[in-house]
TIMAR-772009 format. One record per residue (C-alpha): x, y, z. Coordinates in pm, whole numbers, padded with zeros to 5 digits, always signed. Example, Ala and Ser with C-alpha at 12.3 -4.5 7.8 and 13.67 -1.06 7.14 Angstrom:
# residues 2
+01230-00450+00780 +01367-00106+00714 
This chain:
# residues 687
+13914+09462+07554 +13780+09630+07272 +14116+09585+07100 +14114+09224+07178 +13768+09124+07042 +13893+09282+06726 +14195+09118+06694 +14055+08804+06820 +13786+08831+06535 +13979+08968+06290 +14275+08658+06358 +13937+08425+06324 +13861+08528+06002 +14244+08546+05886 +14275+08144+05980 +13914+08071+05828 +14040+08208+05501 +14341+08058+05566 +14242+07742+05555 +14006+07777+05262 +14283+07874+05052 +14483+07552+05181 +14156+07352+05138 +14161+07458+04739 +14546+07423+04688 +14507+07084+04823 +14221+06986+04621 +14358+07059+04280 +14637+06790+04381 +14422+06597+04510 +14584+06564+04803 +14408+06596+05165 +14534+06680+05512 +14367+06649+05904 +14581+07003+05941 +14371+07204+05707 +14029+07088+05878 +14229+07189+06258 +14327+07593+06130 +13936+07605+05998 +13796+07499+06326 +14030+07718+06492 +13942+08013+06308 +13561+07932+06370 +13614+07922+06716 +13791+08255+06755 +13548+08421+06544 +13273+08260+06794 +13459+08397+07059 +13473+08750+06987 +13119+08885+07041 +13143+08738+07407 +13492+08928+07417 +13246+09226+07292 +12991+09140+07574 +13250+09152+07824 +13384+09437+07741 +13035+09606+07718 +12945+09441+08140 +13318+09626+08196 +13176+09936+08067 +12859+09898+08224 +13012+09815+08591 +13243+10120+08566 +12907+10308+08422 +13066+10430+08093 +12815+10534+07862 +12921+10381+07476 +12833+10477+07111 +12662+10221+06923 +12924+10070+06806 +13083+09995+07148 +13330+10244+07213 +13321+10510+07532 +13168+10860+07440 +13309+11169+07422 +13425+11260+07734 +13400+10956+07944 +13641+10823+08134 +13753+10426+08134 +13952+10424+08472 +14296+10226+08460 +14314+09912+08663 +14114+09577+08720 +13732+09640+08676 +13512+09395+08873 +13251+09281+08637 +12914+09169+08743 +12901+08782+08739 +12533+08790+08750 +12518+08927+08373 +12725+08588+08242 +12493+08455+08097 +12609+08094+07932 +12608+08104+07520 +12333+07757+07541 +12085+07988+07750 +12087+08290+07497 +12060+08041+07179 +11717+07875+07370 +11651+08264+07439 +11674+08328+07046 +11482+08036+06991 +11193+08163+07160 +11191+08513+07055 +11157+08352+06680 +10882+08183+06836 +10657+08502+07005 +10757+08702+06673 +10586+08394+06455 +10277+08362+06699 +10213+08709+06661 +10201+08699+06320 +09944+08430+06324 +10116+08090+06369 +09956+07910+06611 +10213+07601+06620 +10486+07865+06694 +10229+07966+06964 +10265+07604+07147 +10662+07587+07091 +10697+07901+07288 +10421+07746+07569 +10677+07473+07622 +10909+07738+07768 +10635+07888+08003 +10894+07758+08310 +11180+07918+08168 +11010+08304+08198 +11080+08307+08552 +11463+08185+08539 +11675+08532+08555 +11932+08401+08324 +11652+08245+08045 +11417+08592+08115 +11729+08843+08052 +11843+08714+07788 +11489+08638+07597 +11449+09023+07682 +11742+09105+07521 +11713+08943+07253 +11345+09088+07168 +11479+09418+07237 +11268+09699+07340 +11170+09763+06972 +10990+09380+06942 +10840+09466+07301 +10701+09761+07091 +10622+09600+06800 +10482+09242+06902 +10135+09376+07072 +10122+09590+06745 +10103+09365+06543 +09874+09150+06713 +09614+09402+06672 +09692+09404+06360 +09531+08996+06294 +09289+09097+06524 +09131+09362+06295 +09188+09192+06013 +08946+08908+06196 +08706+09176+06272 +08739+09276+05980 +08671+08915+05807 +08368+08856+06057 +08397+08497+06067 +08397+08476+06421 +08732+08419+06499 +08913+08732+06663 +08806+08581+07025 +09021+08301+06952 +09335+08461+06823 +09240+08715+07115 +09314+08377+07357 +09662+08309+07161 +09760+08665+07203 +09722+08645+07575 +09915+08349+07582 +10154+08504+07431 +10184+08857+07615 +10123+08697+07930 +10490+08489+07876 +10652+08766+07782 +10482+08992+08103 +10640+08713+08356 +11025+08773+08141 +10948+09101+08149 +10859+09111+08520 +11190+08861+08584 +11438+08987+08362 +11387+09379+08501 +11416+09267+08902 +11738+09399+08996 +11794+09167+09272 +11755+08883+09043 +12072+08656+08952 +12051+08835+08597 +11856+09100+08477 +11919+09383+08212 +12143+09681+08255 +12078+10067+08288 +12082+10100+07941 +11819+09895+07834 +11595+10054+08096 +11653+10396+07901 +11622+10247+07613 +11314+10083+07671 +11179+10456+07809 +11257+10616+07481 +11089+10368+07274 +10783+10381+07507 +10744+10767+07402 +10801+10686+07010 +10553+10659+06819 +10581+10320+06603 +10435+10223+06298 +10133+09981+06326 +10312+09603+06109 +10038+09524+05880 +09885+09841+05817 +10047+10020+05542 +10181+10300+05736 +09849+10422+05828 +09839+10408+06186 +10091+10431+06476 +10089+10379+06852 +10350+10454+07124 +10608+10209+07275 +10454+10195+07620 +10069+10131+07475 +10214+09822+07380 +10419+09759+07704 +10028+09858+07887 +09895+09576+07680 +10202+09310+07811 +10112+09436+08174 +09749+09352+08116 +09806+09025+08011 +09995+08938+08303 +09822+09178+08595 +09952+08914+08918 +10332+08921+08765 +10568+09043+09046 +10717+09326+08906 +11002+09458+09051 +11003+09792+09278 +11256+09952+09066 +11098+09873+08729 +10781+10096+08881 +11025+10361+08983 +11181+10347+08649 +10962+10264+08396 +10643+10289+08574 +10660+10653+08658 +10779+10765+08274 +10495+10575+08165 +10292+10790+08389 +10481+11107+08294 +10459+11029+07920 +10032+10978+07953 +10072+11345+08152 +10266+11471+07897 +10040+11277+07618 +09712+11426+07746 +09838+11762+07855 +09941+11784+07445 +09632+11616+07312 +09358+11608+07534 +09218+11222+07606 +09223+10932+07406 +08998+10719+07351 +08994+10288+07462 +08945+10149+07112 +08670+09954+07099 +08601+09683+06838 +08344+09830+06605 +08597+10203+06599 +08764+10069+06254 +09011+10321+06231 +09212+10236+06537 +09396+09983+06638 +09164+09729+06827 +09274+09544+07171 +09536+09253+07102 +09343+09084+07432 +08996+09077+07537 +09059+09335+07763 +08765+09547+07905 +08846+09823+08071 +08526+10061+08079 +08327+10067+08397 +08039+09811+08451 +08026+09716+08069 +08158+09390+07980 +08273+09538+07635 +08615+09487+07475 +08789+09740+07460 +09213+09867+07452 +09343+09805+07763 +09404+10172+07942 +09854+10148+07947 +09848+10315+08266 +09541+10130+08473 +09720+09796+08354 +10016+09925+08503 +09834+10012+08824 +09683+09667+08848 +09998+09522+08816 +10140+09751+09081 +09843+09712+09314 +10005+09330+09377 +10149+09444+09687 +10221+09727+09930 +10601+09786+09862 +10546+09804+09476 +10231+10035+09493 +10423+10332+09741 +10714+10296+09445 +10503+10374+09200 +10224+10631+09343 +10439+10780+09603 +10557+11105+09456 +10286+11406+09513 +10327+11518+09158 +10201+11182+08979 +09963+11075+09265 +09834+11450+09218 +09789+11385+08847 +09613+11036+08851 +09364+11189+09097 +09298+11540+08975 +09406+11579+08620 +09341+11249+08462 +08969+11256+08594 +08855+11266+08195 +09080+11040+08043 +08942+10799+08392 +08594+10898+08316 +08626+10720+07944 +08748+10356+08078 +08705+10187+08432 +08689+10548+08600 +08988+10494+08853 +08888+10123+08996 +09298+10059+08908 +09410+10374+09065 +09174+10271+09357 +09324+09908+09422 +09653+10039+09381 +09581+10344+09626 +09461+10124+09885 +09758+09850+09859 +09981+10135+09896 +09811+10368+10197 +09591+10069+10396 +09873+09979+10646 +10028+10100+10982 +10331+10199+10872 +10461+10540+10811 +10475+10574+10409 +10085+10448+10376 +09994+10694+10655 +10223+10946+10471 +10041+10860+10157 +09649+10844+10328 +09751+11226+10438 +09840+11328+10077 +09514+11162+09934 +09258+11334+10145 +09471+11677+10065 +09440+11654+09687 +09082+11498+09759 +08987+11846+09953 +09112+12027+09702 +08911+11872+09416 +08616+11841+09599 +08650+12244+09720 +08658+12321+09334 +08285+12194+09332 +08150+12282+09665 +07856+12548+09687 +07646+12721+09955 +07292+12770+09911 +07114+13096+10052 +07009+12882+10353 +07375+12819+10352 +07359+12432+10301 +07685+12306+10170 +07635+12106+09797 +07800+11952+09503 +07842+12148+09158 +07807+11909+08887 +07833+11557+09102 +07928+11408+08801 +08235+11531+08736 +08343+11447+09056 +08164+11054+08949 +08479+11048+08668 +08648+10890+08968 +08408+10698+09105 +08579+10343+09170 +08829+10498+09385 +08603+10604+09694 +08491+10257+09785 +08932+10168+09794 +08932+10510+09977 +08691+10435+10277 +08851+10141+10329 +09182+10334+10362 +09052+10582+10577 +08890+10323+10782 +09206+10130+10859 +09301+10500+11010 +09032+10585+11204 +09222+10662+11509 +09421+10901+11330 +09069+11010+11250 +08909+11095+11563 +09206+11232+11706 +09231+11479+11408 +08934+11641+11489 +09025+11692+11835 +09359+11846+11800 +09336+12038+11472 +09673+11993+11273 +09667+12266+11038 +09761+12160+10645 +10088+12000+10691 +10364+12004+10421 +10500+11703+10290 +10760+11621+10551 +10586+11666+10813 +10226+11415+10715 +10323+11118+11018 +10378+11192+11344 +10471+10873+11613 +10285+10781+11944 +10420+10541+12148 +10658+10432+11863 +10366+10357+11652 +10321+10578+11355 +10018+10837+11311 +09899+11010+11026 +09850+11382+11067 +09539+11451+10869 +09372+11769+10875 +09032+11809+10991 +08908+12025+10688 +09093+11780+10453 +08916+11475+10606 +08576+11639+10592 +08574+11747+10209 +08748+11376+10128 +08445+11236+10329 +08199+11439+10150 +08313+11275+09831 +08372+10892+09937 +08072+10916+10166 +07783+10907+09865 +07926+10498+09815 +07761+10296+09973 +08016+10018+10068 +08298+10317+10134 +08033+10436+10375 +07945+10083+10564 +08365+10053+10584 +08400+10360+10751 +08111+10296+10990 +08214+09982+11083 +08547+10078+11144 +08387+10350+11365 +08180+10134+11547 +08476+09878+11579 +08713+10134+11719 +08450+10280+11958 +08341+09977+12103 +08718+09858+12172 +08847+10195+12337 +08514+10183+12606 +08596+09849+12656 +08962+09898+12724 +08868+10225+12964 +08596+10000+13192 +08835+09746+13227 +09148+09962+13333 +08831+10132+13555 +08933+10428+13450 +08675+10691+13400 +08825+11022+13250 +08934+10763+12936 +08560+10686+12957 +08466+11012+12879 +08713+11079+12703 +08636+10829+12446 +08281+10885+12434 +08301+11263+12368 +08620+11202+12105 +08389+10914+11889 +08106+11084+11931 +08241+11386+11733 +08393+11170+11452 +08105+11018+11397 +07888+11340+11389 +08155+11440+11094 +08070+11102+10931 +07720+11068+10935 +07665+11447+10819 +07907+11363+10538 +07655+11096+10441 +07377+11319+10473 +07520+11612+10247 +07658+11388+10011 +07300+11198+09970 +07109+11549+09946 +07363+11660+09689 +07392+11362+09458 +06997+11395+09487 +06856+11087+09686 +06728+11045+10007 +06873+11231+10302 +06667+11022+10522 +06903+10736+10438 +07149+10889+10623 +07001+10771+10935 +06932+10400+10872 +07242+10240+10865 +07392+10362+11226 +06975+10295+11331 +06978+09977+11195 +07304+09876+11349 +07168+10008+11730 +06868+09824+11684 +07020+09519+11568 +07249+09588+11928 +07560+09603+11783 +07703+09781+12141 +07599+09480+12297 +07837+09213+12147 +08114+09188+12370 +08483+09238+12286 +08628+08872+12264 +08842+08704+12526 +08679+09091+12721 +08650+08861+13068 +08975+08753+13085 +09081+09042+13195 +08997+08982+13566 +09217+08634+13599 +09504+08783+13388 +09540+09078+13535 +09503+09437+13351 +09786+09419+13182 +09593+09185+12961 +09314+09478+12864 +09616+09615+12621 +09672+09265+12414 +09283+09177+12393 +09230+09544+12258 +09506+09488+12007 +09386+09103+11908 +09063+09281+11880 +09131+09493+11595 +09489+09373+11479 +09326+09194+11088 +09240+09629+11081 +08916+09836+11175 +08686+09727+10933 +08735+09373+10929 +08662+09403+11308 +08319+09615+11236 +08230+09331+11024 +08272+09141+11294 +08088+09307+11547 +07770+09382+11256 +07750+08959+11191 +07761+08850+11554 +07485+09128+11626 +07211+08982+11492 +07010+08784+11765 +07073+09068+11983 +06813+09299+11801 +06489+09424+11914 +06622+09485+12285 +06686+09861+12198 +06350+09875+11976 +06129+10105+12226 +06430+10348+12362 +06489+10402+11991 +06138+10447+11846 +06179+10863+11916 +06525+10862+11738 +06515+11063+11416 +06874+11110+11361 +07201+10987+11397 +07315+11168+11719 +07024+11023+11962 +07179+10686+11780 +07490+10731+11897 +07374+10785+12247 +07193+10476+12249 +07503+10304+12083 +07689+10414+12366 +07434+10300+12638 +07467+09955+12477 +07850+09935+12477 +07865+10078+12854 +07656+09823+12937 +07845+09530+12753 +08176+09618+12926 +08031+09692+13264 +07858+09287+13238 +08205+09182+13122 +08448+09341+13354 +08222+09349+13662 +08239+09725+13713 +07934+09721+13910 +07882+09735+14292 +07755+09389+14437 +07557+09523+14735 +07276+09391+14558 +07311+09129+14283 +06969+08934+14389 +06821+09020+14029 +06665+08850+13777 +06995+08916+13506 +07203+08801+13757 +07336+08421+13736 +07579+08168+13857 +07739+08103+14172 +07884+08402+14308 +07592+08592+14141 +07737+08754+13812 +07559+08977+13572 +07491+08742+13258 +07624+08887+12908 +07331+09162+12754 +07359+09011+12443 +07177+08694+12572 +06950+08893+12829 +06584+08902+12745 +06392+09241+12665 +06251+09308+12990 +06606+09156+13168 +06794+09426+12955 +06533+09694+13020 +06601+09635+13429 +07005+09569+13380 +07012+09936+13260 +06820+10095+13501 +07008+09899+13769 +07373+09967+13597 +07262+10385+13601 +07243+10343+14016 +07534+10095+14023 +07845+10117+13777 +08149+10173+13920 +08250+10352+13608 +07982+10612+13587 +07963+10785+13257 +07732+11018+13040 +07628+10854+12724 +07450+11152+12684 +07751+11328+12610 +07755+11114+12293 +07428+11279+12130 +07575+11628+12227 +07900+11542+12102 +07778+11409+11749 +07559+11679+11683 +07868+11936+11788 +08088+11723+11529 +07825+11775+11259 +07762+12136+11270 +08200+12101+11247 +08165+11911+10918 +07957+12228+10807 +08202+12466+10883 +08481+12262+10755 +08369+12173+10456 +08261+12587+10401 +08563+12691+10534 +08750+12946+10326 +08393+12978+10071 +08214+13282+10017 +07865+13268+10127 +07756+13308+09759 +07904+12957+09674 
């Protein structure tokens, strides 16, 4: 085919010059003739068709996967195999397309060099970006060099507008966006392999290599460079909700993340440029990627691209789900986080990717809280007295904005949770991080792992109220589902399992407060405040159906209960608790600490789900809780003090579920004294 374009193009210019010479023979007679003008258009035409002879050729290649020079022709070495070669359809793309495609990349190239009608001729095509065909071959077109150079060179009018302080970088900041965000939603489009079109392989490696070269900055004199994918991070931030493709974050998304390893291992951490550093390259966008400061700054390439990947679950395991790079973002790239939003993009796209119930995000939660352990171990200390503590919190603070993403992760896994602490898995290797119970997939965290993550994510406050919540939420559901099946070794079960977790939470709070130097006391007053406010006492909806539908029924309301995840259903319990507060206020008044909470937390969910499932005896039901017609026990949450104070006393003589909620305050204060020698496990006493 090769062969053919040539000859094709070569027989195109033979007829064109044909025809000229014709055209001039003719003229000096004077004479004219319709032939002459039929070989030139001839000729044009075959010359027009050999580059899509050329292109055809190349999809051959590319179907068969023959590598070419760049001139078109196969390596050294490979192999063209004889016989019909089925070329990809979806990489036709029709000649009218690709000259519109041309059009606009003259377009973007103008309105990053300043002109702002070029600007609104490229807007026009805004509904084009996401059509395969339109996308792949704008991409083309641009090449990976103008995806390079484009954002360049923006910065380059930006400075210069700085530079000219007349007030006017915010709005060529505004065009710029416009701008990169098109070119993000092509981008996004024309690198989806299961689109209609999209480029080949060798773009793709292309477009790698010219993220990790260094390009000169257009505009300014061959004084400053950047990299390929700096740029690329600045097209991602101007388009963070753009659909990218799965493959593109296997592909390009993890070099980009290799080549910042490699970047930073080489020369330490660069800085986000802000607008008063004149000698570097300022942000194209008004980007502001530092933590709680509303300052512009160079968008971070890799936290763009973890925004964008954050989007959704499937595209966030794709990019984050190798040990090696997860290991990196959340150990070794703690100082370059430190400098800009310090991990609040790594968090996002850590929880998208490890919040859910299937395998890979429990796969993923497991790895997390084993590279958490180990960074946290790296700072841990033990005081004479041998209280556990925090070297230097504020190293550990370089990732802040992921532990608020991480509670909520470990929150939506709490089961997994409370069950690790009971059965011990040892550190588990790779392979081996999800187990499966009742065809529903666990996650086989370590005990000592979990601790020293907690002891981390625990000092945020909203991480914190997520776990406990989910806690609470998970708690309240599994005494519920035990009273109703009436079956009281679960009971127990479930009171002394809980009760443990949440010993190894709350004294996870505790440490983490004393070492980050506030108030331990603290510790205490959100699981009070939640018992007080009688968050036991709100009963699990739909809980009294149960008895017309039959138990079979316990197992759905128990899964409707908590099926929108663990938190959300915490958050649930915590706003409908309100108007039952004060009835707990005088059993609580001696409770100094969280374990005597969680006894009276049990007392109040015992006696929701006794009221709701009737697991009482009814030898005597002539009491002043009691109403309706056959006497039932009306709900706690709507009893009066003094009502409440007598339903208790009456339940302890009369359940038909009996139960120690004292076992709870044992049980927490044996799963906090675990915490302790978890978290010192493997430590000399010297610290």
């Amino acid at each position: 085919m090769h062969q053919l374009g040539h000859g094709v193009q070569n027989a195109g210019k033979g007829l064109a010059d044909c025809a000229a010479r014709l055209r001039a023979i003719l003229n000096q007679v004077e004479i004219t003739h319709p032939g002459v003008a039929s070989i030139g258009r001839v000729g044009q035409w075959l010359i027009e068709q050999a580059p899509d002879l050329y292109r055809r050729r190349d999809l051959a290649y590319e179907a068969e996967k023959v590598d070419v020079d760049v001139c078109g022709h196969p390596v050294p070495g490979a192999t063209v195999r004889p016989g019909l070669t089925r070329i990809d359809e979806s990489r036709m793309i029709p000649a009218e397309i690709r000259a519109q495609a041309a059009q606009a990349v003259s377009w973007a190239e103008a309105a990053a060099r300043g002109d702002a009608g070029a600007a609104e001729r490229l807007a026009a095509y805004a509904g084009w970006m996401g059509d395969p065909r339109f996308a792949t071959a704008l991409i083309e077109q641009l090449g990976p060099q103008g995806l390079a150079t484009l954002p360049a060179a923006m910065g380059t009018r930006v400075r210069h507008a700085l530079n000219a302080g007349d007030g006017s970088a915010e709005a060529v900041r505004r065009r710029n966006r416009d701008v990169l965000s098109l070119l993000g939603k092509a981008l996004a489009t024309a690198t989806d392999p299961s689109k209609s079109a999209h480029v080949n392989r060798r773009f793709l490696e292309e477009l790698k290599r010219q993220g990790r070269a260094e390009i000169q900055v257009p505009g300014m004199r061959g004084q400053m460079t950047v990299h390929g994918y700096w740029s690329l991070g600045q097209i991602l931030a101007a388009a963070p909700e753009e659909a990218f493709s799965e493959a593109f974050m296997t592909t390009i998304g993890q070099d980009m993340i290799r080549w910042d390893r490699d970047f930073l291992k080489k020369n330490g951490e660069w800085p986000l440029a802000r607008d008063t550093d004149a000698y570097d390259l300022p942000a194209p966008l008004d980007t502001r990627p530092f933590s709680g400061s509303g300052e512009t700054g160079a968008a971070d390439p890799v936290a763009a691209l973890l925004t964008v990947a954050s989007t959704s679950k499937e595209r966030s395991q794709a990019l984050i789900g190798s040990r090696d790079l997860l290991a990196y973002l959340m150990d070794d790239r703690r100082p370059q986080w430190g400098m800009g939003d310090r991990g609040e993009a790594l968090g996002e796209a850590m929880e998208a990717a490890m919040k859910g119930a299937d395998a890979e995000s429990k796969r993923l939660a497991v790895m997390a809280t084993q590279i958490y352990s180990d960074v946290v171990a790296s700072h841990l200390s033990v005081s004479d007295a041998g209280e556990v503590g925090i070297k230097n919190p504020s190293e550990l603070d370089r990732l802040s904005g992921v532990r608020d993403n991480m509670g909520r992760i470990l929150a939506e896994h709490i089961e997994d949770m409370v069950f690790a602490h009971f059965q011990r898995h040892p550190r588990l290797p790779d392979d081996q991080l999800t187990g499966d119970f009742d065809g529903r997939p666990t996650a086989r965290f370590n005990s000592t792992d979990l601790d020293r993550a907690l002891l981390d994510v625990a000092i945020d406050d909203r991480a914190y109220e997520a776990l406990l919540h989910a806690q609470v939420a998970h708690w309240r559901g599994k005494i519920d589902h035990a009273l109703a099946m009436r079956d009281r070794d679960r009971t127990a079960n479930t009171i002394a399992l809980d009760s443990v977790a949440l010993g190894h939470l709350t004294e996870a709070r505790r440490t983490a407060l004393v070492s980050w130097g506030q108030d331990a006391d603290a510790a205490d007053g959100a699981l009070r405040k939640l018992v007080e406010r009688g968050v036991g006492l709100v009963p699990i909806p739909f809980a009294q159906q149960v008895g017309k539908l039959g138990l079979k029924a316990a197992d759905e309301i128990y899964d409707g209960f908590v099926k929108d995840g663990y938190a959300k259903a915490g958050d649930w319990l915590v706003k409908q608790c309100g108007h039952a507060g004060g009835k707990t206020e005088v059993a609580y008044s001696d409770a100094a600490s969280n374990d005597i909470a969680a006894q009276e937390l049990v007392k109040q969910m015992l006696a929701s789900s006794a009221a709701a499932h009737g697991a009482y005896r009814r030898d005597d039901l002539n009491e002043r809780f009691m109403i309706g017609d056959p006497p039932r026990v009306k709900e706690p949450s709507l009893m009066g003090r003094d009502e409440y104070d007598g339903f208790t006393r009456w339940l302890a003589d009369n359940t038909t579920v009996p139960a120690d909620y004292g076992e709870a305050q044992q049980s927490a204060a044996a799963g906090a004294v675990t915490f302790r020698n978890n978290v010192k496990a493997g430590m000399d006493d010297d610290g």
